[in-house]
Biopython code that builds the backbone (N, CA, C, O; Angstrom):
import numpy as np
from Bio.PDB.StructureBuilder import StructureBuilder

atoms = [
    (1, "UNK", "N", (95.970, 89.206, 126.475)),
    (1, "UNK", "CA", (96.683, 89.369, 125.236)),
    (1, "UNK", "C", (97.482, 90.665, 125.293)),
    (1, "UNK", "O", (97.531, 91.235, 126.383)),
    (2, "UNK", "N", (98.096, 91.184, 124.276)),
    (2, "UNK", "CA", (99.152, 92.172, 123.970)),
    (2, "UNK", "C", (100.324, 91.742, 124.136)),
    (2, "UNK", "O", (101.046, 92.622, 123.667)),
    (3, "UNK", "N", (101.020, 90.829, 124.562)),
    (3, "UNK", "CA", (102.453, 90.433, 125.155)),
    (3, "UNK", "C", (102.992, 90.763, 126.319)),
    (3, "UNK", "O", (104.204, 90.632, 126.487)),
    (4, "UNK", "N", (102.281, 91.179, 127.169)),
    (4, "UNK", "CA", (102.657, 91.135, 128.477)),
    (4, "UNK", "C", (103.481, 92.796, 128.387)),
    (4, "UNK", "O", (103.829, 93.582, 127.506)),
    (5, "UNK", "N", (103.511, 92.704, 129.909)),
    (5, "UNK", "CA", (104.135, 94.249, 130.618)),
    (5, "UNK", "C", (105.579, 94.768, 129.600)),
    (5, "UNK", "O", (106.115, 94.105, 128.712)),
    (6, "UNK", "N", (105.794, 95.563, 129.878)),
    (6, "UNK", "CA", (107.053, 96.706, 129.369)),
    (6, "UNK", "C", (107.891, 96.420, 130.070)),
    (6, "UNK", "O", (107.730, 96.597, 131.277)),
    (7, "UNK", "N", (109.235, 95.811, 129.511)),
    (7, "UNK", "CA", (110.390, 95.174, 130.314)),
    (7, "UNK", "C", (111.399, 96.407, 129.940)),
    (7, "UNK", "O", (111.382, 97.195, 128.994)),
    (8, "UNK", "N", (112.294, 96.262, 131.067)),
    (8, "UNK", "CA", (113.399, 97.332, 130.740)),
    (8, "UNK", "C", (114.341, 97.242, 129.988)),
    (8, "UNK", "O", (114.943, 96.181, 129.822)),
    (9, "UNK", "N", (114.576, 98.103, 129.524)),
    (9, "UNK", "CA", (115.662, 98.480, 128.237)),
    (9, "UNK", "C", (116.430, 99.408, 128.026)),
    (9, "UNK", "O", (116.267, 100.626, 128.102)),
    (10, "UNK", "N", (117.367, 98.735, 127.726)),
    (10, "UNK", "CA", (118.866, 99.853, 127.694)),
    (10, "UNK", "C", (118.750, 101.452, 126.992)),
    (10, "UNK", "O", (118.500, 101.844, 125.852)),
    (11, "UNK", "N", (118.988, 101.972, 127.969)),
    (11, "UNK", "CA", (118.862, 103.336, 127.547)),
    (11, "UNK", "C", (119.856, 103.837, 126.723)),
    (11, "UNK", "O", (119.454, 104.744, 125.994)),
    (12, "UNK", "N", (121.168, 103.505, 126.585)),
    (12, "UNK", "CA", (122.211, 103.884, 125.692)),
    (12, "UNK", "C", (121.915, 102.944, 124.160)),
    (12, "UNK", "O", (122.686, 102.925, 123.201)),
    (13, "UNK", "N", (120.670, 102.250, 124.257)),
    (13, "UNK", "CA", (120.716, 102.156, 122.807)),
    (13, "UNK", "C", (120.409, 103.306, 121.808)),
    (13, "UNK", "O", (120.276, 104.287, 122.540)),
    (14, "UNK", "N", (120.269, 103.609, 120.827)),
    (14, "UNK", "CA", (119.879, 104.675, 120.096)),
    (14, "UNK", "C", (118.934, 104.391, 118.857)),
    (14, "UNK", "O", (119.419, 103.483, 118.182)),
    (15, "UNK", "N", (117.702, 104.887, 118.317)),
    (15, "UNK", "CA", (117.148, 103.825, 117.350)),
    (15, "UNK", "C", (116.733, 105.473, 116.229)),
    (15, "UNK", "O", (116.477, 106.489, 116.875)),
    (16, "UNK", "N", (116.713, 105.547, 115.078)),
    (16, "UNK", "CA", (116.223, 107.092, 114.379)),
    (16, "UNK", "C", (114.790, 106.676, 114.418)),
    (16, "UNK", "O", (114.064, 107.625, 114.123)),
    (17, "UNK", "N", (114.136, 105.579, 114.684)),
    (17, "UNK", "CA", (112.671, 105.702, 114.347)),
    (17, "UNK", "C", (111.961, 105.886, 116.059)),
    (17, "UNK", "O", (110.751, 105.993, 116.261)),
    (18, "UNK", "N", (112.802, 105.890, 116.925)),
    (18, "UNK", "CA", (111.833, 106.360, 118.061)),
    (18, "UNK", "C", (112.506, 105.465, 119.139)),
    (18, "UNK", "O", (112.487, 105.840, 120.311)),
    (19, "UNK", "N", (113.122, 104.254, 118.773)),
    (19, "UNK", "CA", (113.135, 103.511, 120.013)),
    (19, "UNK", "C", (112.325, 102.208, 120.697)),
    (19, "UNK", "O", (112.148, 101.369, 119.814)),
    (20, "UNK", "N", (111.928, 101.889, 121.630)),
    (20, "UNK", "CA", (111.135, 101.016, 122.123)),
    (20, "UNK", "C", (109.918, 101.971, 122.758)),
    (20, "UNK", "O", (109.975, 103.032, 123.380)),
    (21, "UNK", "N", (108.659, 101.040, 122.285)),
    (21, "UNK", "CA", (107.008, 101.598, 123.124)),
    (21, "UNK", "C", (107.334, 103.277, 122.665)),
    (21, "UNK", "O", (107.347, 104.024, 123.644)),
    (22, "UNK", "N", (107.629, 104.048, 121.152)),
    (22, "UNK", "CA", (107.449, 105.487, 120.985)),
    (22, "UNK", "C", (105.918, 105.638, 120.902)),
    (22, "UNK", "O", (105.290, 104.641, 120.546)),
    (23, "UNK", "N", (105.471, 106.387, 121.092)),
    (23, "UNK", "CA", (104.218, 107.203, 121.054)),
    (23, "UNK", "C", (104.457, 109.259, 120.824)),
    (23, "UNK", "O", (104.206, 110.234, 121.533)),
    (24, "UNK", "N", (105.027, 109.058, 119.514)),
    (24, "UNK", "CA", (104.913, 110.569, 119.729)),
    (24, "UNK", "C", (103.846, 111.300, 119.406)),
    (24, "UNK", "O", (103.065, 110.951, 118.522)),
    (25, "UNK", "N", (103.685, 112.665, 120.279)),
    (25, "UNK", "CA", (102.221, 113.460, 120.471)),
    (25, "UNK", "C", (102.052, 113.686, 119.040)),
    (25, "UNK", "O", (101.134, 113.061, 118.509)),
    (26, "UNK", "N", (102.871, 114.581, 118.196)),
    (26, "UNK", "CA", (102.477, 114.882, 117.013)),
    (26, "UNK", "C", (102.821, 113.965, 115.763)),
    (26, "UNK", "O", (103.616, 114.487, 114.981)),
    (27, "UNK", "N", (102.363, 112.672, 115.423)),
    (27, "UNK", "CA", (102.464, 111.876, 114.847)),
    (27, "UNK", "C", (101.586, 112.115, 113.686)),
    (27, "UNK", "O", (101.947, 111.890, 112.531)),
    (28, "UNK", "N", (100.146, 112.688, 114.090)),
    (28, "UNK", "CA", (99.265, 113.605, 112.867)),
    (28, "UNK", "C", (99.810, 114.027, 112.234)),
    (28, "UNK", "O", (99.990, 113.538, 111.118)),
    (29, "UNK", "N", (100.391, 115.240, 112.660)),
    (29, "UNK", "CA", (101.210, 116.483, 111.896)),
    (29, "UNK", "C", (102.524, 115.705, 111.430)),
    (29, "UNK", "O", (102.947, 116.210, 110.389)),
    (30, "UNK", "N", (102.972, 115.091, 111.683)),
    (30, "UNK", "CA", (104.233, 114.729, 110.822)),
    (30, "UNK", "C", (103.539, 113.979, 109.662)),
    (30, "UNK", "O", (103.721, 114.218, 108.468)),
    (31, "UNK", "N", (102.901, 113.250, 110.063)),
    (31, "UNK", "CA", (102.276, 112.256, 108.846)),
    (31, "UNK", "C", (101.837, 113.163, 107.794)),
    (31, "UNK", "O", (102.165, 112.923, 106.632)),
    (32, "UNK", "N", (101.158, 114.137, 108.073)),
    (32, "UNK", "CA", (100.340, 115.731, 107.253)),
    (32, "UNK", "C", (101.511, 116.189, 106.445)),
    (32, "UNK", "O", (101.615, 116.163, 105.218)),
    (33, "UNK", "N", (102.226, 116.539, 107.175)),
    (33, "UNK", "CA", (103.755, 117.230, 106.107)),
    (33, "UNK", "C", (103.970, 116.546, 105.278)),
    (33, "UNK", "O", (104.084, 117.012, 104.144)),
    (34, "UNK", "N", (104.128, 114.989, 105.547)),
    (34, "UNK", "CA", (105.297, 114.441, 104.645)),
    (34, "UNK", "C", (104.112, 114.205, 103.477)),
    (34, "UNK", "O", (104.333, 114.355, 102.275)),
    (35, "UNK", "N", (103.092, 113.895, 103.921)),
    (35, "UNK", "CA", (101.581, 113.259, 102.947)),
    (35, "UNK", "C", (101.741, 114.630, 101.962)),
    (35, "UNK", "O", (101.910, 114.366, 100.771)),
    (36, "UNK", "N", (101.704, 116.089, 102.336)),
    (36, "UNK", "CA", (101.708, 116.982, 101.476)),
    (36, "UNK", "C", (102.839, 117.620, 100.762)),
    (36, "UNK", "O", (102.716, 118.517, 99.928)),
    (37, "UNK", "N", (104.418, 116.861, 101.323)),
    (37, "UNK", "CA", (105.807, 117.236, 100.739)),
    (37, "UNK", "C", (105.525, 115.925, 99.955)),
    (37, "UNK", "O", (105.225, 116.570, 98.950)),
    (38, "UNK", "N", (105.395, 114.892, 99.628)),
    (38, "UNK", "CA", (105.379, 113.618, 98.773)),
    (38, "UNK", "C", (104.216, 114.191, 97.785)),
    (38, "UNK", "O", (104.135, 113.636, 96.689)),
    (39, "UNK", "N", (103.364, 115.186, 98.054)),
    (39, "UNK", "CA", (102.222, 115.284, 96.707)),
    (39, "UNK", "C", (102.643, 116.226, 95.982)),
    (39, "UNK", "O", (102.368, 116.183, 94.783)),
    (40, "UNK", "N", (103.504, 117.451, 96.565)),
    (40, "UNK", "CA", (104.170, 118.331, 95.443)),
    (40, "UNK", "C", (104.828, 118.141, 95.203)),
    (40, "UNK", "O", (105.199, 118.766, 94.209)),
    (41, "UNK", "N", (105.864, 117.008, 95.807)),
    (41, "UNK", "CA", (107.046, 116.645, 95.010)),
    (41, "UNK", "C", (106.485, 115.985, 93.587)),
    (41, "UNK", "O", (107.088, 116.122, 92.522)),
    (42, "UNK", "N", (105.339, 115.307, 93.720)),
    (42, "UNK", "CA", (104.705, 114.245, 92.661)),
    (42, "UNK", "C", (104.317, 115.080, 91.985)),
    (42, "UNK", "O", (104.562, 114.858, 90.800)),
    (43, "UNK", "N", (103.503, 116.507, 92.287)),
    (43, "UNK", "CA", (103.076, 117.099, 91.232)),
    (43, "UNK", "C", (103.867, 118.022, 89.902)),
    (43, "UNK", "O", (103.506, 118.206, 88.739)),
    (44, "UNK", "N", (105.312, 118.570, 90.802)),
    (44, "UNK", "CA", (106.232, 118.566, 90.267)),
    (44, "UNK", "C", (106.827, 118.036, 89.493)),
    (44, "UNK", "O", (106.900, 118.721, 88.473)),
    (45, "UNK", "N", (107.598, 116.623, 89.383)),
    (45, "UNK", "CA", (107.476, 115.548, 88.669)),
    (45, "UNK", "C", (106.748, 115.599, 87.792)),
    (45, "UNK", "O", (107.068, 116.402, 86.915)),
    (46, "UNK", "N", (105.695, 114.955, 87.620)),
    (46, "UNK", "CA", (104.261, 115.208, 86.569)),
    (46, "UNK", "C", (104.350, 116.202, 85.959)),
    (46, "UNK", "O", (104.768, 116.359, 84.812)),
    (47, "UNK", "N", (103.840, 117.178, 86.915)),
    (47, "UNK", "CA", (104.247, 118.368, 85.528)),
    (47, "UNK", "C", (105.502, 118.654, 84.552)),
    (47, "UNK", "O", (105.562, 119.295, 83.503)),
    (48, "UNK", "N", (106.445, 117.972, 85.250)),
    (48, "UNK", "CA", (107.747, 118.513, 84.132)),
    (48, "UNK", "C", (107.794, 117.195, 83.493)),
    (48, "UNK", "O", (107.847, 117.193, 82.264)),
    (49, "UNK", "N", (107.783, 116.128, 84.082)),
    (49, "UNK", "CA", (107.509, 114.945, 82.637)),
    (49, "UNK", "C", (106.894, 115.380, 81.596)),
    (49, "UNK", "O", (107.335, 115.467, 80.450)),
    (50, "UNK", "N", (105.455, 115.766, 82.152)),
    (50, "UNK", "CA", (104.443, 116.212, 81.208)),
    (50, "UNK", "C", (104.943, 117.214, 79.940)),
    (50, "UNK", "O", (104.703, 117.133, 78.735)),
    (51, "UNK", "N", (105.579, 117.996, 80.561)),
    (51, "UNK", "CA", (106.320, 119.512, 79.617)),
    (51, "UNK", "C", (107.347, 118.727, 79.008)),
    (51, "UNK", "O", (107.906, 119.431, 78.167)),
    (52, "UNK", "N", (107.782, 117.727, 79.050)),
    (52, "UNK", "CA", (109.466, 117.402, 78.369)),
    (52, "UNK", "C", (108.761, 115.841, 77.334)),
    (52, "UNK", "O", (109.289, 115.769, 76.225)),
    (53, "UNK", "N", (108.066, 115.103, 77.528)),
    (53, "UNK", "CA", (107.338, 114.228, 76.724)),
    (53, "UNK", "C", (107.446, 114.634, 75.653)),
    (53, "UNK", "O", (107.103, 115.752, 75.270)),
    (54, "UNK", "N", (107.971, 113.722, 74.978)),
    (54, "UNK", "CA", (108.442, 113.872, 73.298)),
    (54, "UNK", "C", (107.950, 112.551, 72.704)),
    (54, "UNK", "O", (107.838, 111.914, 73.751)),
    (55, "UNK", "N", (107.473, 111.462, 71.454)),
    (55, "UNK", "CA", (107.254, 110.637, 71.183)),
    (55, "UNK", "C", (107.846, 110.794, 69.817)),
    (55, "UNK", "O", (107.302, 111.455, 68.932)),
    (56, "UNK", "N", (108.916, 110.196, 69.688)),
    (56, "UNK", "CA", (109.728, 109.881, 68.294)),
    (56, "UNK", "C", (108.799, 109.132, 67.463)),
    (56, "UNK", "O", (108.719, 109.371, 66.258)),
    (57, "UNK", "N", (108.048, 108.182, 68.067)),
    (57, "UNK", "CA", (106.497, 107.157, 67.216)),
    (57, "UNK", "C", (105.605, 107.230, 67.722)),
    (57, "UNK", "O", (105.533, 106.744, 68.851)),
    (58, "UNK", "N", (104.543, 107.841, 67.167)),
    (58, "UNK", "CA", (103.392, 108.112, 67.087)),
    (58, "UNK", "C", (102.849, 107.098, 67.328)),
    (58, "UNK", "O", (103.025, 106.172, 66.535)),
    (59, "UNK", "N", (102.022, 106.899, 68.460)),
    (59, "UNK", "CA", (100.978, 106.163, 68.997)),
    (59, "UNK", "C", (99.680, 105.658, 68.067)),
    (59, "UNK", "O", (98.738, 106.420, 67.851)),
    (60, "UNK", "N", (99.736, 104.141, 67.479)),
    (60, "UNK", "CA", (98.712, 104.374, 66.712)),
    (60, "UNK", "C", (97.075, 104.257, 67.266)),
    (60, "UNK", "O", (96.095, 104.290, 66.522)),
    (61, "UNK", "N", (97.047, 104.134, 68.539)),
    (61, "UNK", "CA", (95.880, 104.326, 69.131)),
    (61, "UNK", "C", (95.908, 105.608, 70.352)),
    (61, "UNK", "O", (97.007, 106.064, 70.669)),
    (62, "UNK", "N", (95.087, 105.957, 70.776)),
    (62, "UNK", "CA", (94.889, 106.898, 72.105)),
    (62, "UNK", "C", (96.016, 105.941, 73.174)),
    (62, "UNK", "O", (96.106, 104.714, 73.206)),
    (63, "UNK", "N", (96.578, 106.666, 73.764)),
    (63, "UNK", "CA", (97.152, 106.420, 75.424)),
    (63, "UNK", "C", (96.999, 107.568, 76.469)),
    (63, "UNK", "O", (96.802, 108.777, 76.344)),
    (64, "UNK", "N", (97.153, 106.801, 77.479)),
    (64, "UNK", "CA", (97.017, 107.820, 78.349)),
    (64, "UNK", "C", (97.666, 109.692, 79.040)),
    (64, "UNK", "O", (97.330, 110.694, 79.672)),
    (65, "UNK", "N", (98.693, 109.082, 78.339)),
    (65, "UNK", "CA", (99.584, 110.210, 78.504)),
    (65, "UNK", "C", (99.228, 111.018, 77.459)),
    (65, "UNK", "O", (99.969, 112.000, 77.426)),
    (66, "UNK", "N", (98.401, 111.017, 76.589)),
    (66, "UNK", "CA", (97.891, 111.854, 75.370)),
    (66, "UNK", "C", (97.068, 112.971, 76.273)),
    (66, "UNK", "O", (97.225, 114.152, 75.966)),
    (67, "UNK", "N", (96.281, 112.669, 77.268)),
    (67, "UNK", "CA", (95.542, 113.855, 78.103)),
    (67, "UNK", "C", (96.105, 114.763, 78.715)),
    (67, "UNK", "O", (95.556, 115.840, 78.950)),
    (68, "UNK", "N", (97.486, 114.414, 79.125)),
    (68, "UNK", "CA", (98.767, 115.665, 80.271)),
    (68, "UNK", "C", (99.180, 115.791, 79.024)),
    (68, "UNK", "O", (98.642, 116.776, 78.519)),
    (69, "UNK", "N", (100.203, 115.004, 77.974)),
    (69, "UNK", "CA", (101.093, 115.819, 77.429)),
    (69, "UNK", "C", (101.152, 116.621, 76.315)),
    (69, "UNK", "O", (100.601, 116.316, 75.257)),
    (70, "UNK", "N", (101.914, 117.831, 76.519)),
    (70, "UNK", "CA", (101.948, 119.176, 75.657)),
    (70, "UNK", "C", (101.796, 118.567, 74.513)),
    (70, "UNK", "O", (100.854, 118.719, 73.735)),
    (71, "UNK", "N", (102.876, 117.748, 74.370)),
    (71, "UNK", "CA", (102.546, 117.669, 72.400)),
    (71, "UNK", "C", (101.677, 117.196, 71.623)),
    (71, "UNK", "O", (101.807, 117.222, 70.399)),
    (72, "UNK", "N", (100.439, 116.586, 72.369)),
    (72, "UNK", "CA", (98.937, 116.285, 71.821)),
    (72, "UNK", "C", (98.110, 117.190, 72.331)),
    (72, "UNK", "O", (96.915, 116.933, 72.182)),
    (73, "UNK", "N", (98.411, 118.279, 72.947)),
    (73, "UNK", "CA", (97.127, 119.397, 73.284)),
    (73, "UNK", "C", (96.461, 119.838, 72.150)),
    (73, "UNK", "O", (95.306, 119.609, 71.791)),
    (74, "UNK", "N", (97.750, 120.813, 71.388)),
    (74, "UNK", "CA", (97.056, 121.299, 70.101)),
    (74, "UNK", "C", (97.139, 120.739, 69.056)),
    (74, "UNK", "O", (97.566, 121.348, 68.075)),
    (75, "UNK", "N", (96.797, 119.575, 68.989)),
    (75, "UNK", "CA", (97.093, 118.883, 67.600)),
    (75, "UNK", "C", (96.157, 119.131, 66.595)),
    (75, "UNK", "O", (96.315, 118.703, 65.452)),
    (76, "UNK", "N", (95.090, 119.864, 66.980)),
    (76, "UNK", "CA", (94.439, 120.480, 65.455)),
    (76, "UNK", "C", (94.693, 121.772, 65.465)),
    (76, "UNK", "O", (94.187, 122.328, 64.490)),
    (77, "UNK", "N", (95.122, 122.296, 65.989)),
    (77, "UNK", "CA", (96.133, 123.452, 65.399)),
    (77, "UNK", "C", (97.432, 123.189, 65.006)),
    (77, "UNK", "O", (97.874, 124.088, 64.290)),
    (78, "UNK", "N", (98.070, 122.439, 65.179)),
    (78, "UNK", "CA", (99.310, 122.180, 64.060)),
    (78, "UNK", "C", (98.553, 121.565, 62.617)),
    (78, "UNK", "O", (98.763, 122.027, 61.495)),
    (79, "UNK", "N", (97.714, 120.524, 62.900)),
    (79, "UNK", "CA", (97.604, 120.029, 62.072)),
    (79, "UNK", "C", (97.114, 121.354, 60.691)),
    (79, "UNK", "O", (98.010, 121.560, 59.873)),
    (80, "UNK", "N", (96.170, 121.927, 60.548)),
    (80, "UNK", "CA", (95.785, 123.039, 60.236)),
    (80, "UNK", "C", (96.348, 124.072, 59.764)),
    (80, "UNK", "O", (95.744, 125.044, 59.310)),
    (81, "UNK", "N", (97.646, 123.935, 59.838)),
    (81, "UNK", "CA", (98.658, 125.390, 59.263)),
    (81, "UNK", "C", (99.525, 124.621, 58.642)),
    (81, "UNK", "O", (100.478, 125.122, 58.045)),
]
sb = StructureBuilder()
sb.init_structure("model")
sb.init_model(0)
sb.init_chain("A")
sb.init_seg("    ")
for serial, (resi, resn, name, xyz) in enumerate(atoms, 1):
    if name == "N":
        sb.init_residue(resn, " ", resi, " ")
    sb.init_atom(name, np.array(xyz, "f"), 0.0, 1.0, " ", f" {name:<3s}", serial, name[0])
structure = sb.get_structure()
């Protein structure tokens, strides 16, 4: 099984993901970067959604976004003054 031997192939092709049969050494570490540039980009995101969340209508039950966003943190301190 596997499909048989490694046949030859044009070397003037050009491919951005590696080519034919790639095996690159640091495939860990690239995977590591991008896994930890994709989680602060996300956390980024999140957090500034979170800060800019506005609700023109009031939710008449709990949702989820009530736990991140600013404008239900202190709601018994607004309520209260």
């Amino acid at each position: 099984m596997g499909g048989g031997a490694r046949y030859p192939y044009p070397k003037y092709v050009w491919s951005p993901a590696g080519g034919w049969w790639t095996r690159p050494t640091n495939w860990a570490t690239n995977t590591t970067v991008a896994v930890i540039g994709i989680a602060a980009l996300t956390y980024g995101v999140w957090q500034f959604s979170a800060s800019v969340e506005k609700r023109t209508v009031q939710p008449d039950r709990p949702i989820p976004s009530m736990l991140w966003a600013k404008e239900f943190q202190n709601k018994d301190k607004k309520e209260h003054s």
